[in-house]
C-alpha positions as CSV (number, residue, x, y, z in Angstrom):
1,X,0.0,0.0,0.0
2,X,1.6,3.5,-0.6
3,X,0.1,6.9,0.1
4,X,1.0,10.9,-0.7
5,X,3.3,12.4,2.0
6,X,4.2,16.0,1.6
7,X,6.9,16.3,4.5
8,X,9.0,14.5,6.9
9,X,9.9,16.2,10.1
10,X,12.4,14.4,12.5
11,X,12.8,16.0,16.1
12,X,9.7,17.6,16.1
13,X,9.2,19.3,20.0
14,X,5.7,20.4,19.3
15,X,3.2,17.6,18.1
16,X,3.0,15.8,21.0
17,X,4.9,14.6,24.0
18,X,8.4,14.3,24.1
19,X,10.7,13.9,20.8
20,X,8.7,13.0,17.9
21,X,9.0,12.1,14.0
22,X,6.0,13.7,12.5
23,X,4.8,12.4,9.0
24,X,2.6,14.9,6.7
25,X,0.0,13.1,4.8
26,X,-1.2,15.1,1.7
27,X,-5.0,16.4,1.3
28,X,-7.6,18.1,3.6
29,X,-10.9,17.9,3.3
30,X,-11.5,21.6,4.6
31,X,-10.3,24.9,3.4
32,X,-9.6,26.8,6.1
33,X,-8.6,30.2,4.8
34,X,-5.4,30.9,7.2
35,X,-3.8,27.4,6.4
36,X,-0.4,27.8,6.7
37,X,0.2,24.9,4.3
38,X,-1.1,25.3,1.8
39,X,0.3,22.6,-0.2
40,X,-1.4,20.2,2.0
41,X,-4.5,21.0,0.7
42,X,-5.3,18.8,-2.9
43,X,-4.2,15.1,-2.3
44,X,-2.3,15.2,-5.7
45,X,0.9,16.2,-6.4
46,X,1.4,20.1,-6.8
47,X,4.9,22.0,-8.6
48,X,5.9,24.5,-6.6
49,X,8.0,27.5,-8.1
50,X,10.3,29.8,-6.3
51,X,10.5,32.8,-8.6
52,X,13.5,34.4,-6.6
53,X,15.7,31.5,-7.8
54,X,14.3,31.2,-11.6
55,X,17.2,33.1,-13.6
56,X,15.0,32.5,-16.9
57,X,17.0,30.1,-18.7
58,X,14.0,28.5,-20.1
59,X,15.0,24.7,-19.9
60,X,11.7,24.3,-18.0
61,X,9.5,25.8,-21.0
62,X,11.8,23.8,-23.5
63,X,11.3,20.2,-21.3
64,X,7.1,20.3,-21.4
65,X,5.2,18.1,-22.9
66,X,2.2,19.1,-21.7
67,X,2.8,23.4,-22.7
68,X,1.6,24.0,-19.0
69,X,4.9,26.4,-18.9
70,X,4.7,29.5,-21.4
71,X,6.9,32.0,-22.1
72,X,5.7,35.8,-21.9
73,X,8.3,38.4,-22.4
74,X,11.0,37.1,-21.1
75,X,9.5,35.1,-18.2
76,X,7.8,31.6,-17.9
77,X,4.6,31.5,-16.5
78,X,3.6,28.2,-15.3
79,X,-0.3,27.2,-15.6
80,X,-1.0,24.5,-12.8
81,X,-4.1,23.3,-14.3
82,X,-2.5,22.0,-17.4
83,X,0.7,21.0,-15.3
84,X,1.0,17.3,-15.4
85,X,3.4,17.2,-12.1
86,X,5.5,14.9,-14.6
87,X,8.6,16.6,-13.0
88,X,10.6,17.3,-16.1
89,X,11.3,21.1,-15.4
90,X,12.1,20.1,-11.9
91,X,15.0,17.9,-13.8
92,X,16.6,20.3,-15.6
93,X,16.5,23.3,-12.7
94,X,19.8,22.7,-11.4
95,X,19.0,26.5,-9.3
96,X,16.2,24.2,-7.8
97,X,13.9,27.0,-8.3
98,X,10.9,24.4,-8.7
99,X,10.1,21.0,-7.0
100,X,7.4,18.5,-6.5
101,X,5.1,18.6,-3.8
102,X,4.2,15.1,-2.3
103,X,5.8,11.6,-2.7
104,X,4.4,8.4,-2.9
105,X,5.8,5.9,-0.6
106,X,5.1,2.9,0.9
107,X,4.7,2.1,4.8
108,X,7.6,0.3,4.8
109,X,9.3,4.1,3.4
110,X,8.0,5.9,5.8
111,X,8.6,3.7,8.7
112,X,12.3,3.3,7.7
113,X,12.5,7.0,8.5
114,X,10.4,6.7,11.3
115,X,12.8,4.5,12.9
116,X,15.8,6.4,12.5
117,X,15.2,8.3,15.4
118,X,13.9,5.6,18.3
119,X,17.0,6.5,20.5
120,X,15.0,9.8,20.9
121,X,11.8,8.4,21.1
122,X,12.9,6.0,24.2
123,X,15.3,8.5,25.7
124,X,12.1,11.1,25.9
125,X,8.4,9.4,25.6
126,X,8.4,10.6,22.2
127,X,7.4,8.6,19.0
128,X,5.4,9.3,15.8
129,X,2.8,11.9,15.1
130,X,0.6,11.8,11.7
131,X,-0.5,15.1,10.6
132,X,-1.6,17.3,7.5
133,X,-3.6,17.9,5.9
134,X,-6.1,15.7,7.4
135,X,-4.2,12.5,7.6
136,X,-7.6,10.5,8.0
137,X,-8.5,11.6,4.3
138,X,-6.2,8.4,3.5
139,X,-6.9,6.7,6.3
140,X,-6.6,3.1,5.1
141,X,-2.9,4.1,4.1
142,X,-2.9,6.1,7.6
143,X,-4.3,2.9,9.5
144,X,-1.7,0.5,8.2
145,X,1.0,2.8,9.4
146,X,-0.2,3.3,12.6
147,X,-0.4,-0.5,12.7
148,X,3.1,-0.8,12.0
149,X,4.1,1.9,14.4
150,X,2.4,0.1,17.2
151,X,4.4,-3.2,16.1
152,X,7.7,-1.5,16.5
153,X,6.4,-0.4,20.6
154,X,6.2,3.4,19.6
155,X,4.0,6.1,20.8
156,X,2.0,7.4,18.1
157,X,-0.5,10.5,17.7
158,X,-2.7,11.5,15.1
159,X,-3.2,15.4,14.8
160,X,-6.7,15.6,12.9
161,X,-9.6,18.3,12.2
162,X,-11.9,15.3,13.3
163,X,-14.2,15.8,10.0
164,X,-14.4,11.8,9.2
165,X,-16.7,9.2,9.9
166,X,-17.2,7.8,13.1
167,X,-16.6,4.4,11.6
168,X,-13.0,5.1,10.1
169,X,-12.5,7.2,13.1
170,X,-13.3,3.8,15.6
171,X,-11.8,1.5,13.1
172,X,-8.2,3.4,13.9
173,X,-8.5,4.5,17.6
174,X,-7.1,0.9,18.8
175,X,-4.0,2.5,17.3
176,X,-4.0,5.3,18.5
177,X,-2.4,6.9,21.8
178,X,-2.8,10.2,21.8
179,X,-5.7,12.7,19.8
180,X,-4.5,15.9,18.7
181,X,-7.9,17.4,17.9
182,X,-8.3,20.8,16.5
183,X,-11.4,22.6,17.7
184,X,-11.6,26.1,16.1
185,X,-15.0,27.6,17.0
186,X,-18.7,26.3,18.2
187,X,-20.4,28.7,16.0
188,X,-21.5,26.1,12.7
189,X,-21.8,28.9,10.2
190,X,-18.3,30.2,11.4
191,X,-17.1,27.4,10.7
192,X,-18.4,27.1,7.5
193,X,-17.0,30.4,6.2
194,X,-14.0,29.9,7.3
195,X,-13.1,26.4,6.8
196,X,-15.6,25.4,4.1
197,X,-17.1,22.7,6.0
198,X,-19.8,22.4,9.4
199,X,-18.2,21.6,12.5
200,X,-21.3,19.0,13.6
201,X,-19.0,16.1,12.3
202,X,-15.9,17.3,14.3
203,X,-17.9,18.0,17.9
204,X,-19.7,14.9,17.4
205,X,-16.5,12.8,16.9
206,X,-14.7,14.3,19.7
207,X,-17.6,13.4,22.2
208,X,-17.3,10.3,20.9
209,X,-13.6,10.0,21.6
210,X,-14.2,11.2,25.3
211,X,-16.7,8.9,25.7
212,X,-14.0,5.9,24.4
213,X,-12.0,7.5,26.6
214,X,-9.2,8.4,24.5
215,X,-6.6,10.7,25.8
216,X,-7.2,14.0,23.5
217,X,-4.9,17.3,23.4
218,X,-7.8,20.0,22.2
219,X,-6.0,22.1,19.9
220,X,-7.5,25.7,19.0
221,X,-5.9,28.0,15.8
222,X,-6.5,31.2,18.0
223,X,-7.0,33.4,14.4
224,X,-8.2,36.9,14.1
225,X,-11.8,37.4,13.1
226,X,-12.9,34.1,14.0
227,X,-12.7,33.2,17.8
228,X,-10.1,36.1,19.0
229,X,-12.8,37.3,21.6
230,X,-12.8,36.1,25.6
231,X,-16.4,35.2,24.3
232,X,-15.3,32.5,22.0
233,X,-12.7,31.3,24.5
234,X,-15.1,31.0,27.5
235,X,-17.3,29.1,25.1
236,X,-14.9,26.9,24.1
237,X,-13.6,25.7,27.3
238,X,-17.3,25.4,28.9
239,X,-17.4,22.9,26.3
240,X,-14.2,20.9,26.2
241,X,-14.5,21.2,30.0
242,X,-18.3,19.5,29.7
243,X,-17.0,16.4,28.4
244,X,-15.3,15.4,31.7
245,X,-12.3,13.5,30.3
246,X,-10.1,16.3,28.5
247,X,-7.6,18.3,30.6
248,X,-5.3,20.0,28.2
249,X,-5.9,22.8,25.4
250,X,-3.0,24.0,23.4
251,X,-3.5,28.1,21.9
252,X,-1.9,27.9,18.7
253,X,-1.4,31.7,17.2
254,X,-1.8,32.7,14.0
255,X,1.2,33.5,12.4
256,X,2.6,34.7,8.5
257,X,4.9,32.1,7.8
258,X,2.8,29.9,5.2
259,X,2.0,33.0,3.1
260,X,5.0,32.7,0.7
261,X,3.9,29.2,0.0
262,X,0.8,30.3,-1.5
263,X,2.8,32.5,-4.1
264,X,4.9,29.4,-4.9
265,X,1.8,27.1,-5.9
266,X,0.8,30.4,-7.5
267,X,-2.2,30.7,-4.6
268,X,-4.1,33.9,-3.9
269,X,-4.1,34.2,-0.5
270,X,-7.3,35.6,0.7
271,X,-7.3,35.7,4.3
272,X,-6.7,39.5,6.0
273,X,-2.7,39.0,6.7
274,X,-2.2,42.1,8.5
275,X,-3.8,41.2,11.5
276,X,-2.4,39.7,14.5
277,X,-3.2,38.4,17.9
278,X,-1.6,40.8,20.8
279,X,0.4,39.3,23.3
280,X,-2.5,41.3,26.2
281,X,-4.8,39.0,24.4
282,X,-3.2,35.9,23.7
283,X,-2.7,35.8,27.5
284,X,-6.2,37.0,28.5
285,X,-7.3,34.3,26.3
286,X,-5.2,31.8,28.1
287,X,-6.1,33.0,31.6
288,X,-9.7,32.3,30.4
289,X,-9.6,28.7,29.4
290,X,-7.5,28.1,32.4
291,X,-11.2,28.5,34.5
292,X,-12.3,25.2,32.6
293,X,-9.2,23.5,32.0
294,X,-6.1,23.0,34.1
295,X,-3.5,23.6,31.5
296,X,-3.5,25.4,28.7
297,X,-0.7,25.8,27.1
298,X,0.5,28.2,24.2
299,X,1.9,27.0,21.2
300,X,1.3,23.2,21.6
């Protein structure tokens, strides 16, 4: 079996407890407007260009088959809707000013990476954490690596916007140790404008996880315009705190650093980039959940 994976990233501190390997599984189901990768998005492979190291020598326009790359006045425009992802213009740029987004590998790929790092993983209760995209949106490649994780003795986590069916979602949890579970507002038609999607799915699953009494991180994308307010934050821990069994939230800020990405897939990006949360805020908002929850933590 083989699946898409966009990114590898050993000695991860932040997706989970102690040192962790954490494997990037390509397409999302929702499009939440502040993603800050963007090429996790579409479950297909994507060419990604970085015009700052493109010095025009036009072997990528010369090397198409497909005449997705055009040449306009001295520059090369590349259309990703006729782009094949065949990767010949990524051949022939020796400035590596393009490069293919996702790989197909096989468990037995992935895990050979995996494993490279279990002296970590023993030496800190760390192990392996599947993420995004939503990692569920290939979930029978996602449950036969989790299935080999747990047959090598390691720790694994599955970071996941929880919008899958409750029958993939309880076919996988044996394998599971730890949930961490994005909850980004109550409000359903919030939700919907900013992610695409209606949150009933995700709040129904993550009952159901409490109630299987599964150990679960809540994560929240603190993002401007959609739950920035002590409002949203004293809504959202009433709620994670209702369900008895969850005792840690992680504040995740909103930050730039994705926005480049969306000019490299040639993107718009349409969310309002100029605004920020305050550091007055971000702690307000912390102080706030910490009357449900007993940690809260910012940054994961």
């Amino acid at each position: 079996m083989t699946g898409t994976i966009f990114n590898i990233q050993r000695y991860s501190i932040n997706d989970g407890p102690g040192i962790r390997t954490t494997v990037f599984l390509k397409g999302c189901p929702l499009s939440c407007k502040w993603c800050h990768n963007p090429e996790s998005i579409s479950p297909d492979k994507e060419i990604l260009i970085r015009e700052d190291r493109c010095i025009r020598c036009g072997e990528c326009f010369l090397r198409c088959n497909y005449f997705a790359v055009k040449s306009l006045d001295g520059e090369y425009i590349t259309d990703q809707e006729t782009c094949a992802q065949c990767g010949r213009c990524v051949e022939v740029c020796f400035t590596d000013a393009r490069a293919i987004v996702g790989k197909e590998m096989t468990v037995d790929d992935v895990m050979n990476e995996v494993e490279k790092d279990v002296i970590f993983y023993n030496q800190s209760g760390g192990g392996v954490t599947f993420s995004g995209g939503e990692p569920f949106l290939q979930h029978e490649f996602l449950i036969e690596l989790l299935k080999a994780s747990k047959q090598k003795n390691l720790h694994t986590a599955v970071d996941t916007s929880g919008y899958i069916s409750s029958e993939i979602l309880q076919k996988a949890s044996r394998f599971i140790d730890l949930y961490l579970y994005d909850v980004k507002t109550l409000d359903n038609n919030i939700h919907k404008s900013f992610t695409g999607v209606s949150n009933k799915l995700i709040l129904e699953n993550l009952k159901r996880l409490t109630e299987w009494q599964k150990n679960i991180i809540v994560r929240v994308p603190l993002i401007p315009t959609l739950n920035d307010s002590l409002e949203a934050m004293q809504g959202i821990g009433y709620y994670v705190a209702s369900l008895k069994s969850i005792n840690e939230i992680h504040l995740l800020p909103y930050h730039r650093t994705g926005i480049e990405k969306y000019n490299r897939l040639g993107v718009e990006y349409s969310f309002k980039k100029d605004l920020m949360i305050s550091k007055e805020n971000l702690n307000k908002f912390q102080d706030e959940l910490l009357r449900y929850i007993p940690t809260v933590v910012v940054g994961g």
